[in-house]
Structures are given as structure tokens and as C-alpha cells.
C-alpha positions in Angstrom: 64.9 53.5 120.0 65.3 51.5 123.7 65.0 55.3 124.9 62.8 56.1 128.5 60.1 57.3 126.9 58.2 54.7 124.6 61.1 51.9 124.6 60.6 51.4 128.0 56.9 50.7 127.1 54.3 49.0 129.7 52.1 47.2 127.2 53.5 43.9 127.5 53.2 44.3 131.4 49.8 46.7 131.6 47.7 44.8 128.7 47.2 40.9 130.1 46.7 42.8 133.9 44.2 45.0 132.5 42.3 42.1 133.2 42.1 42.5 136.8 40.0 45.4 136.6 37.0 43.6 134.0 33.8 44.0 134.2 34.2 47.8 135.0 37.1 48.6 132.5 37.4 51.9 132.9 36.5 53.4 136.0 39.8 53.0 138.1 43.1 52.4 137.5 45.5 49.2 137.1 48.4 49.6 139.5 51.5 48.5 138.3 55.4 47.8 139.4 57.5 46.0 136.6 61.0 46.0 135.1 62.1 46.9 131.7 65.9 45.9 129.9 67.2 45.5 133.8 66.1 49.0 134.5 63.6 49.6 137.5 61.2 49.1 139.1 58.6 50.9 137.1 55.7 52.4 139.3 52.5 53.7 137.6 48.9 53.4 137.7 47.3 53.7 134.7 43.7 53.8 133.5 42.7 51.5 130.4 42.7 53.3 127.5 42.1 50.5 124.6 38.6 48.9 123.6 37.0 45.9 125.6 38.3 42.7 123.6 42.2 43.4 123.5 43.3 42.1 126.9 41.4 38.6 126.5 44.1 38.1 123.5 46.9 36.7 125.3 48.4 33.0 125.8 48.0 33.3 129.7 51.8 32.0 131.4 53.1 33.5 128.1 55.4 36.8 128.4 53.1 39.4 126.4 56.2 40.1 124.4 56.1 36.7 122.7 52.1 37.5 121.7 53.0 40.6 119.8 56.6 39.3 118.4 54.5 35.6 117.2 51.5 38.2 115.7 54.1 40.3 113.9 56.0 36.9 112.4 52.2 35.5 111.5 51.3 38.8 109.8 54.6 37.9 107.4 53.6 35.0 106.9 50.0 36.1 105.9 51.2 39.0 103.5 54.4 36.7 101.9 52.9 37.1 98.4 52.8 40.9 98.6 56.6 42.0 97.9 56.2 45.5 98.8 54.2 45.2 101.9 56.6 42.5 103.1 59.2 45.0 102.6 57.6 47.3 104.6 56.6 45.3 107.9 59.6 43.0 107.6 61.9 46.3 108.4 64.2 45.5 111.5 62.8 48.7 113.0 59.0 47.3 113.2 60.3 43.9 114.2 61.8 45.8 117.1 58.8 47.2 117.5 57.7 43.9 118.2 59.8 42.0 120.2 59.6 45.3 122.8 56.0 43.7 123.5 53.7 46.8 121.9 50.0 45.2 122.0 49.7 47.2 117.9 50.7 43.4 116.5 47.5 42.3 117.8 45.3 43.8 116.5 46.9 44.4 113.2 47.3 41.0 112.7 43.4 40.5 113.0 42.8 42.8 110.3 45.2 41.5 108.2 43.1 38.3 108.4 40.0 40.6 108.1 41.3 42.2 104.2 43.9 39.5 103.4 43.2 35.8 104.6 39.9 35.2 105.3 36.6 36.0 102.7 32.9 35.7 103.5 31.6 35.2 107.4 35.2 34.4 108.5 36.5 37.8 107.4 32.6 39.8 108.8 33.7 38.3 112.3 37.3 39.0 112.6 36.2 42.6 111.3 34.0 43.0 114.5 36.8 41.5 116.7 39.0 44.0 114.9 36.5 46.8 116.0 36.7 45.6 119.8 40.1 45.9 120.0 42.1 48.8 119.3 40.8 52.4 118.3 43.5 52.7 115.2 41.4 49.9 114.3 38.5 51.7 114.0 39.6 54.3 111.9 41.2 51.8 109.6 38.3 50.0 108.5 35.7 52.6 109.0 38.1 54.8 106.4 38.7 51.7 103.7 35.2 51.6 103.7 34.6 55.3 103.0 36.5 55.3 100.4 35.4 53.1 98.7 31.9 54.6 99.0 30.2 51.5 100.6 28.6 53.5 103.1 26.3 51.1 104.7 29.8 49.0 105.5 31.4 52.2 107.2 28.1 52.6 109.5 27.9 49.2 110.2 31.2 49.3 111.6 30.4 52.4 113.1 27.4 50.7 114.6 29.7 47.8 116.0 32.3 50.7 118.1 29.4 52.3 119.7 28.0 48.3 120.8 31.1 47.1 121.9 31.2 50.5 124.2 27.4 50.6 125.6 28.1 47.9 128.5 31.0 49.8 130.2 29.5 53.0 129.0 26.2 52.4 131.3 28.6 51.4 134.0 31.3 54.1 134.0 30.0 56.9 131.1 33.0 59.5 132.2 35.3 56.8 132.0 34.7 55.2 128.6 34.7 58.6 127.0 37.8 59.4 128.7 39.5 56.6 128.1 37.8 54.7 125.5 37.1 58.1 123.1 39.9 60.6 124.2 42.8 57.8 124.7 43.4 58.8 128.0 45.7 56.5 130.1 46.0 59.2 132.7 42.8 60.5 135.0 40.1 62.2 133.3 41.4 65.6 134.2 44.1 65.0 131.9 42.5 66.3 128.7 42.6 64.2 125.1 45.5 61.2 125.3 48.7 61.5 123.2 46.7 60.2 119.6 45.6 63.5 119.4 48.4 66.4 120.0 51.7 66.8 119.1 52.6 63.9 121.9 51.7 61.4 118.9 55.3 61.9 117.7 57.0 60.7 120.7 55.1 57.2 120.6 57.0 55.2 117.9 54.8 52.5 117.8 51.6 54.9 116.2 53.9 54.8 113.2 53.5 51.2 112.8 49.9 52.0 111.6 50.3 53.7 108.5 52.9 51.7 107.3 50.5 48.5 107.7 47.8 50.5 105.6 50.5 51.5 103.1 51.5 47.8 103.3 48.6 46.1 102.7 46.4 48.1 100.4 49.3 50.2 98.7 49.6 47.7 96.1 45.6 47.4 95.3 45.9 51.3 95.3 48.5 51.7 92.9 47.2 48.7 90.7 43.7 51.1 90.4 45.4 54.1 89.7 47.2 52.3 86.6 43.7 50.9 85.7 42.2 52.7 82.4 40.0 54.6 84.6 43.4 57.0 85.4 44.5 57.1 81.9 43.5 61.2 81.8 45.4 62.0 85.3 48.5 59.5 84.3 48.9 61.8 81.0 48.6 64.8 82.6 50.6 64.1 85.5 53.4 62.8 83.4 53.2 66.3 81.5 53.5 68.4 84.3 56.6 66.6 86.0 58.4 65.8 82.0 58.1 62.2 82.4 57.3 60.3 79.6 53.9 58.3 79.9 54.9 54.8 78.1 54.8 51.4 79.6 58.4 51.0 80.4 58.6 54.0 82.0 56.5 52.6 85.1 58.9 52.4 87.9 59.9 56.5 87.2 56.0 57.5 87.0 55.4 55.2 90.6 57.4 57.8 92.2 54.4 60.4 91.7 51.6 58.1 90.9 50.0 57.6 94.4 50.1 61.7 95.4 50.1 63.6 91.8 47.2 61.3 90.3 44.5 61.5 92.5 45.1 65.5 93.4 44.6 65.7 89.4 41.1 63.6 89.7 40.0 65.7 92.9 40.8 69.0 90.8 39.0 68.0 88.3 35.9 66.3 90.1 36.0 70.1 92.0 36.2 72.1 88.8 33.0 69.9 87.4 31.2 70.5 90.7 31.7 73.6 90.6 30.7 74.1 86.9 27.4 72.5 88.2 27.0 74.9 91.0 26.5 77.8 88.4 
């Protein structure tokens, strides 16, 4: 957990100096010497890798650290009402996660105001800030939106990526796809960043992502699938694993409800396709 490799992280030392390199992001690298749990000094340079907006979010005098630990304790506060969500971001290990400074609390906190807090204009302009921020980001709202077919939504948000990106695209074009696109900390020569291999695993803080979606839109999810719309797939999936489908058997059938119920819908949206096909 406090290991050399992502608990000695540079975030809460890299992301409010990243600064020093605006208006050209991502062209050349931030040089950097810092000191992490008494161990050091660190020496690196490293490129930007994040979208334009995420360094101007800082308290400036305040250690980074206390930005993503006070984001993390705000998101809690936001979500108090949701029991299970709150018992998934309140976990000691994504607190740590916090205090260790990792810049994820940032914007995560935005888009909790974007789907939780904040309706209306309010919640349309901390969704654009959202999209300026971190590329996880991105692909959270962008995929909320697709599935819940409001297409228009998902290219709009698309729309906003590729605006935030023009500027420092038509002032370093290498650079942003580099290190904007691929998630590349490193030089250019360095291939895709560690978001898309096997590297992914060593970076405990990606992990923190899922278990905010799960968080905050697990409980809408699950609420659906008990809707009436699922009464087919319920009865069905409550056959095949010998579970028995009434109300006070709930807790036993949540176990299978978010994986077993939708597969049965797909297979039988695929079978009706199919049928329509011939």
C-alpha cells in the first residue's frame, strides 16, 4: 500500500506545478525533485498527462494532499443518504487513497455534484468542468449517457473533450495526443500510458474509479432492475440459480441481480434480433 511504486505517488507534488508549463501543456516536461514519507529526494521529469482544467483546482499555499483528502471527505458528505455507496467510498483503503494526495478526488468529486447535488444549468456546467479534467472522467459520463440511449448527451460530451483539447492541440498536436489521448507521462516514444496495458494493475488509485461508479449509480441500477420492467429476467434468473423469486427473498436474489439479469435481457434482445434477421 505505502509501497515504491504508486504509494510513493507524485500527484500531490507534480499536479499544482504542472502549472508552470501553461499555455503549452504538453509539449515539454515538468521537472521535479520532492520527498515522499521521509524517503528521497525524488528526481523525475514528467510530461502532463491529464486534461487542461485539473491543475487550476488547487487552494494555492495548501499541500495538494489536503485538496484530494478535503474532496474525498466532501464527496461523503454529498453521497450520506446513499448507504451503500457510502460504504463503498468510506472504506479506509480509499481514504488512504486520499490522504496520499492522488489528484482522482478531484475530479470525482465534481461529478458527484454533476449526477448527485446539483440539477439543471448547475449540474450542465460542472459536467463540462468534469470533461476538462480527468480522462476517467470522460469515459464516465460519455458511458452513463450511452446507456441510457440519450445519444445527443453522449456527443455533446464528446463534443466538449475534443474543445477543451483544440487550443493545446494547434500548439503542440504530437503532444496532446501523446499525452492527452494515450496517457503518456513519459516522452512520446514511450508508446500508450499505463491506462491501457497490463501496467493499469500496478496503479491502485485507477481502482478508485469503478468503485465510485458502482457507488453512485449501483443503487439507481439495482432499483431498475427490480422495476416491473425485469419481472421476465428476475423469474428466470431465480430458476436457473434455485432461488426462490418472492419479496422476502430480496437480499439472496441481489447477489445475482446486477450480472444474471441483464445477460438474460441481452440474450433475449439477441435471440429477437436475430429472429428478425431471418
Amino acid at each position: 500500500m505505502t509501497g515504491y511504486h504508486n504509494g510513493l505517488t507524485d500527484e500531490p507534488y507534480a499536479t499544482p506545478q504542472f502549472l508552470q508549463l501553461w499555455p503549452n501543456l504538453y509539449a515539454t516536461p515538468l521537472h521535479l525533485s520532492y520527498y515522499q514519507y521521509g524517503s528521497g529526494p525524488h528526481v523525475e521529469s514528467v510530461y502532463y498527462p491529464y486534461l487542461p482544467f485539473l491543475p487550476w483546482l488547487q487552494i494555492p499555499g495548501l499541500d495538494y494532499r489536503w485538496v484530494a483528502f478535503g474532496s474525498w471527505l466532501l464527496i461523503l458528505l454529498l453521497i450520506r443518504r446513499n448507504g451503500s455507496g457510502l460504504t463503498l467510498l468510506a472504506s479506509p483503503w480509499v481514504g488512504f487513497l486520499a490522504a496520499s494526495g492522488f489528484n482522482d478526488f478531484v475530479p470525482l468529486l465534481v461529478l458527484t455534484l454533476t449526477f448527485v447535488s446539483l440539477t439543471g444549468w448547475p449540474s450542465r456546467v460542472a459536467e463540462i468542468l468534469a470533461l476538462g479534467l480527468k480522462q476517467f472522467s470522460n469515459v464516465v459520463v460519455v458511458a452513463y449517457y450511452l446507456v441510457r440511449r440519450q445519444w445527443w448527451e453522449a456527443l455533446f460530451a464528446t463534443g466538449v473533450t475534443v474543445a477543451v483539447l483544440i487550443p493545446f492541440a494547434l500548439l503542440d498536436a504530437s503532444g496532446v495526443w501523446c499525452h492527452a489521448v494515450l496517457l503518456q507521462s513519459a516522452s512520446c516514444g514511450s508508446g500508450p500510458g499505463p491506462a491501457y496495458g497490463a501496467a493499469f494493475l500496478g496503479h491502485l488509485n485507477y481502482f478508485v474509479w469503478p468503485i465510485f461508479v458502482f457507488a453512485i449509480f449501483g443503487p439507481r441500477y439495482a432499483a431498475i432492475l427490480r422495476g416491473p420492467g425485469y419481472e421476465r429476467e428476475r423469474a428466470e434468473a431465480a430458476s436457473i440459480l434455485g432461488v426462490p423469486n418472492g419479496r422476502d427473498d430480496r437480499k439472496r436474489r441481489d447477489g445475482f441481480l446486477l450480472v444474471l439479469v441483464p445477460l438474460l435481457r441481452f440474450r433475449r434482445y439477441f435471440r429477437a434480433s436475430g429472429r428478425e434477421r431471418r
